[in-house]
ZADO-927113 format. One record per residue (C-alpha): residue number from 1; residue in one letter; chain; x, y, z. Coordinates in steps of 0.5 Angstrom, whole numbers, plus 500, padded with zeros to 3 digits. Layout:
REM residues N
   n res chain   X   Y   Z
 NUM   A     A   X   Y   Z
...
This chain:
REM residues 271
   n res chain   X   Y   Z
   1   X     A 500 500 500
   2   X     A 503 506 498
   3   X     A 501 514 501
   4   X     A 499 516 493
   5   X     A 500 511 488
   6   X     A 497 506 482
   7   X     A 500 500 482
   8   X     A 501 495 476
   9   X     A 502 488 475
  10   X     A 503 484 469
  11   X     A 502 477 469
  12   X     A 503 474 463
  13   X     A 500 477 458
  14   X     A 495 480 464
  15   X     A 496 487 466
  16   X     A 493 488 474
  17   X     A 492 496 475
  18   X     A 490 497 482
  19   X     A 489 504 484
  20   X     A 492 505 491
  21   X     A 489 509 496
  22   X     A 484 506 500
  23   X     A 485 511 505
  24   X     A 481 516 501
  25   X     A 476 511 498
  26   X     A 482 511 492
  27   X     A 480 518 490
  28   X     A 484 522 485
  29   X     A 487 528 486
  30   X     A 493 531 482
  31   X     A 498 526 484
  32   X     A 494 520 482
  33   X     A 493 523 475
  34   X     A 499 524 474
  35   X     A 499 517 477
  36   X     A 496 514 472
  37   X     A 498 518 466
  38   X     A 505 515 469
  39   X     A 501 508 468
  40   X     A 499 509 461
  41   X     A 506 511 459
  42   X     A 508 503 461
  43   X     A 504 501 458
  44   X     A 504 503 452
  45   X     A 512 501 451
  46   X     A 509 494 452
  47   X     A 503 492 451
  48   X     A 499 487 455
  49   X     A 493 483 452
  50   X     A 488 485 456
  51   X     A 488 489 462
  52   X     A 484 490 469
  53   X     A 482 495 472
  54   X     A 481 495 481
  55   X     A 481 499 487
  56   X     A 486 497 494
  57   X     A 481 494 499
  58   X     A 475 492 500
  59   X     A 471 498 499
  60   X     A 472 502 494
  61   X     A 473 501 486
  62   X     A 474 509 487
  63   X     A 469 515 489
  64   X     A 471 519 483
  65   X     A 474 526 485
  66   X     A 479 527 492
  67   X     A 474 533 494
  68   X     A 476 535 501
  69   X     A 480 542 501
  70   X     A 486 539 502
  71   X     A 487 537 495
  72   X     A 490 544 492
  73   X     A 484 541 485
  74   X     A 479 543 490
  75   X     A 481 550 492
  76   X     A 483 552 486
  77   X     A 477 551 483
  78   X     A 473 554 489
  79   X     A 478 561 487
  80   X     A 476 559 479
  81   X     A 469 560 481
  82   X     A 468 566 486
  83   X     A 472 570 480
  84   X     A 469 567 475
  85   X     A 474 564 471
  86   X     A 472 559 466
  87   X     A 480 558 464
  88   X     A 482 554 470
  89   X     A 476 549 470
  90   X     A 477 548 463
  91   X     A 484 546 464
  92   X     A 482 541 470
  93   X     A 476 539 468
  94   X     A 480 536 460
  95   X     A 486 534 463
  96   X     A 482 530 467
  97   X     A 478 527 461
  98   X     A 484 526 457
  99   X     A 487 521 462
 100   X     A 482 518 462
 101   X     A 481 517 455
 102   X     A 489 515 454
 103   X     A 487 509 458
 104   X     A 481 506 455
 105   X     A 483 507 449
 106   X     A 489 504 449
 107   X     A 488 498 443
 108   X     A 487 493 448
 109   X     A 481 490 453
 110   X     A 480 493 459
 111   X     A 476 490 464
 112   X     A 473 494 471
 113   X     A 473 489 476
 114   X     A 469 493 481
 115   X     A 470 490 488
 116   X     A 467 496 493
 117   X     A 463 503 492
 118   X     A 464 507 485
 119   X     A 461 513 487
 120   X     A 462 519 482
 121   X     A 468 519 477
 122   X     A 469 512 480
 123   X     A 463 510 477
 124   X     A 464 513 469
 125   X     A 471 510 470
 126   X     A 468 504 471
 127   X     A 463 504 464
 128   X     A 469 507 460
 129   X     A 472 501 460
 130   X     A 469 495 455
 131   X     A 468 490 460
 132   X     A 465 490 467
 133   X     A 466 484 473
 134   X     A 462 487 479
 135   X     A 462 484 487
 136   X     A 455 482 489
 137   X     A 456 487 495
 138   X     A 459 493 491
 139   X     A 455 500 489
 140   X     A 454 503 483
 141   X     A 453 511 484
 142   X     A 453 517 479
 143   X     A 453 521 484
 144   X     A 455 528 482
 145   X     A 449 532 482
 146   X     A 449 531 489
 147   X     A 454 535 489
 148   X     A 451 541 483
 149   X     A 456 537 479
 150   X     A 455 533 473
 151   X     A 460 526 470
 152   X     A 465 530 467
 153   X     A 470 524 465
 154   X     A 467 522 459
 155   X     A 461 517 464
 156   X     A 455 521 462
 157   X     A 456 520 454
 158   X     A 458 512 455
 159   X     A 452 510 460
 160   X     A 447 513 455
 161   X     A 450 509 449
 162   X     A 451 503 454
 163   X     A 444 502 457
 164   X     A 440 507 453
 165   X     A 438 515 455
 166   X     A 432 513 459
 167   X     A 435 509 464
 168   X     A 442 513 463
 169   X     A 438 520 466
 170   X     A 434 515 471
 171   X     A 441 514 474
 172   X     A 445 520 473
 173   X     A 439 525 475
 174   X     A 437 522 481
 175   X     A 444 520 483
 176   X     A 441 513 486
 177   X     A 446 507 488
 178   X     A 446 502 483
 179   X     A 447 494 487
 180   X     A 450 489 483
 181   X     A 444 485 481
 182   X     A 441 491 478
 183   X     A 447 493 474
 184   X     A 447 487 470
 185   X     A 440 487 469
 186   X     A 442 494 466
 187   X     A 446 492 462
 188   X     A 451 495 465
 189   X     A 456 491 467
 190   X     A 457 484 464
 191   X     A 457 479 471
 192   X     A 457 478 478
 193   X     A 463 475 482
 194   X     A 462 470 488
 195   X     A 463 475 494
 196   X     A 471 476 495
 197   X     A 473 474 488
 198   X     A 471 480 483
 199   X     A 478 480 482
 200   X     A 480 473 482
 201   X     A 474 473 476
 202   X     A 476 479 472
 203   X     A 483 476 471
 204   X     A 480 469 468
 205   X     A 476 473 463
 206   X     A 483 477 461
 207   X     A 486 470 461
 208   X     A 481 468 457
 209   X     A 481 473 452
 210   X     A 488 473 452
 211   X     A 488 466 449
 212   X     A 485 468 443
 213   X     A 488 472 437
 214   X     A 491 477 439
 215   X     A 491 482 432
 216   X     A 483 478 432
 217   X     A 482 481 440
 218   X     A 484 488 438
 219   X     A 481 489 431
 220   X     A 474 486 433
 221   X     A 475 491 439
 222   X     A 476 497 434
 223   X     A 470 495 430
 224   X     A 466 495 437
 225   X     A 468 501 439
 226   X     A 467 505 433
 227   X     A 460 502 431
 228   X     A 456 507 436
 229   X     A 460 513 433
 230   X     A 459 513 426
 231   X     A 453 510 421
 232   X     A 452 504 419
 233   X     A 454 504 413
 234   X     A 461 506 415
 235   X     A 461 502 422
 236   X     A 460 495 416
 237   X     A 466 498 412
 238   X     A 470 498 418
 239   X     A 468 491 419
 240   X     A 470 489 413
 241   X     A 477 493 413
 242   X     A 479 490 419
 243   X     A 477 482 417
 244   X     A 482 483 411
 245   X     A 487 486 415
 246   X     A 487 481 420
 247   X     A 486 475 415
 248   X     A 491 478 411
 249   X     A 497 479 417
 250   X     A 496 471 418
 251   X     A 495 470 426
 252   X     A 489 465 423
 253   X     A 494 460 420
 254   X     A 495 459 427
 255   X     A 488 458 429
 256   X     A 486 454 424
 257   X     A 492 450 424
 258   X     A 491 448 431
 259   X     A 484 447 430
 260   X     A 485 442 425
 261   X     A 490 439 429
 262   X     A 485 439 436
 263   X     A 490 443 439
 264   X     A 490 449 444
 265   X     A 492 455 439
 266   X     A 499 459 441
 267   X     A 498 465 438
 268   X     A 504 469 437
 269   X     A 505 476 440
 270   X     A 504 482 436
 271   X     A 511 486 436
């Protein structure tokens, strides 16, 4: 455990992000995006196939946004409000939703394995990522405007395609708690863990995902991230372009070889 951090684990082809502050219910201030950008720079030097997203301890994924006074984002804004400065609210509030982005658009599935409270930003991280593993006793709450605030990491957006703008404003404008059973009646997140083991869970769905191809895994993803974004039409096309691609660079062959043999597939690492 560490005073202010975001640890990382690679487990073969597994990347276990942690973010490591259960003291403030694994809040974000300055450091801890600063944290995460570090995170993703690692990242990025090599890939894993699959990551998984959690919170230290067992009570929070993560509260969002550190907002106690003795987080200098917080007083800063305050100054920013009382002297009507646009300027240092724009600076913050895309900052923050570009350290997000760099995260869960990097070319591989993330996994949010939500094993306490997501309350807030927590909450929009948590659907920002494509797959979601929830403990049976963890809340999901977008609780901002309880606060006169509203999802501003990029959650308000995401949920509304996930799940439909209806529920999506139920949800949101009421700031209600969302438990487990009813997100994944929601749709909003994938399945329900055995209590204790949402962790242990999320990473075997990473393991199985990264058994698959990996050029396979990450042109598929492409597509489904893009299909909301963009026509029909277009969205098919890319389709298309992506298949040709990947059947193209050979991955298959190993696959299929392994297939015909009645084998377990090994597929090569993308360099």
């Amino acid at each position: 455990m560490s005073e202010y951090g975001m640890r990382i684990e690679f487990m073969d082809h597994v990347a276990v992000i942690t973010i490591d502050r259960p003291q403030r219910m694994n809040t974000f201030n300055e450091t801890m995006w600063s944290e995460l950008e570090r995170v993703v720079a690692k990242l990025r030097e090599k890939l894993p196939r699959v990551i998984v997203l959690t919170g230290a301890g067992d009570k929070a994924f993560s509260a969002g946004f550190d907002v106690n006074i003795d987080n200098p984002q917080v007083s800063n804004l305050i100054d920013a409000v009382q002297k009507h400065d646009r300027a240092p609210v724009e600076k913050l509030i895309r900052h923050i939703r570009l350290a997000v982005d760099d995260l869960v658009t990097l070319p591989v599935p993330v996994i949010a394995a939500i094993n306490g409270m997501a309350y807030g930003g927590g909450a929009e991280l948590a659907v920002r990522c494509d797959l979601r593993v929830m403990d049976p006793d963890a809340v999901i709450s977008f609780s901002e405007v309880r606060l006169g605030l509203m999802p501003d990491w990029g959650g308000a957006a995401t949920l509304a395609r996930l799940v439909g703008p209806a529920k999506a404003s139920h949800m949101i404008l009421t700031a209600r708690k969302v438990t487990a059973r009813e997100a994944l009646t929601l749709g909003l997140i994938n399945q329900v863990s055995s209590p204790g083991k949402v962790l242990e869970e999320s990473i075997e769905l990473a393991e199985t995902i990264a058994g698959n191809g990996p050029r396979a895994v990450r042109c598929a993803l492409e597509v489904i991230r893009s299909a909301c974004d963009v026509p029909m039409q277009e969205a098919l096309e890319l389709e298309t372009k992506s298949a040709i691609t990947l059947i193209t660079s050979g991955e298959c062959y190993h696959g299929i070889s392994a297939f015909l043999s009645k084998e377990k597939p090994s597929f090569p690492d993308i360099e």
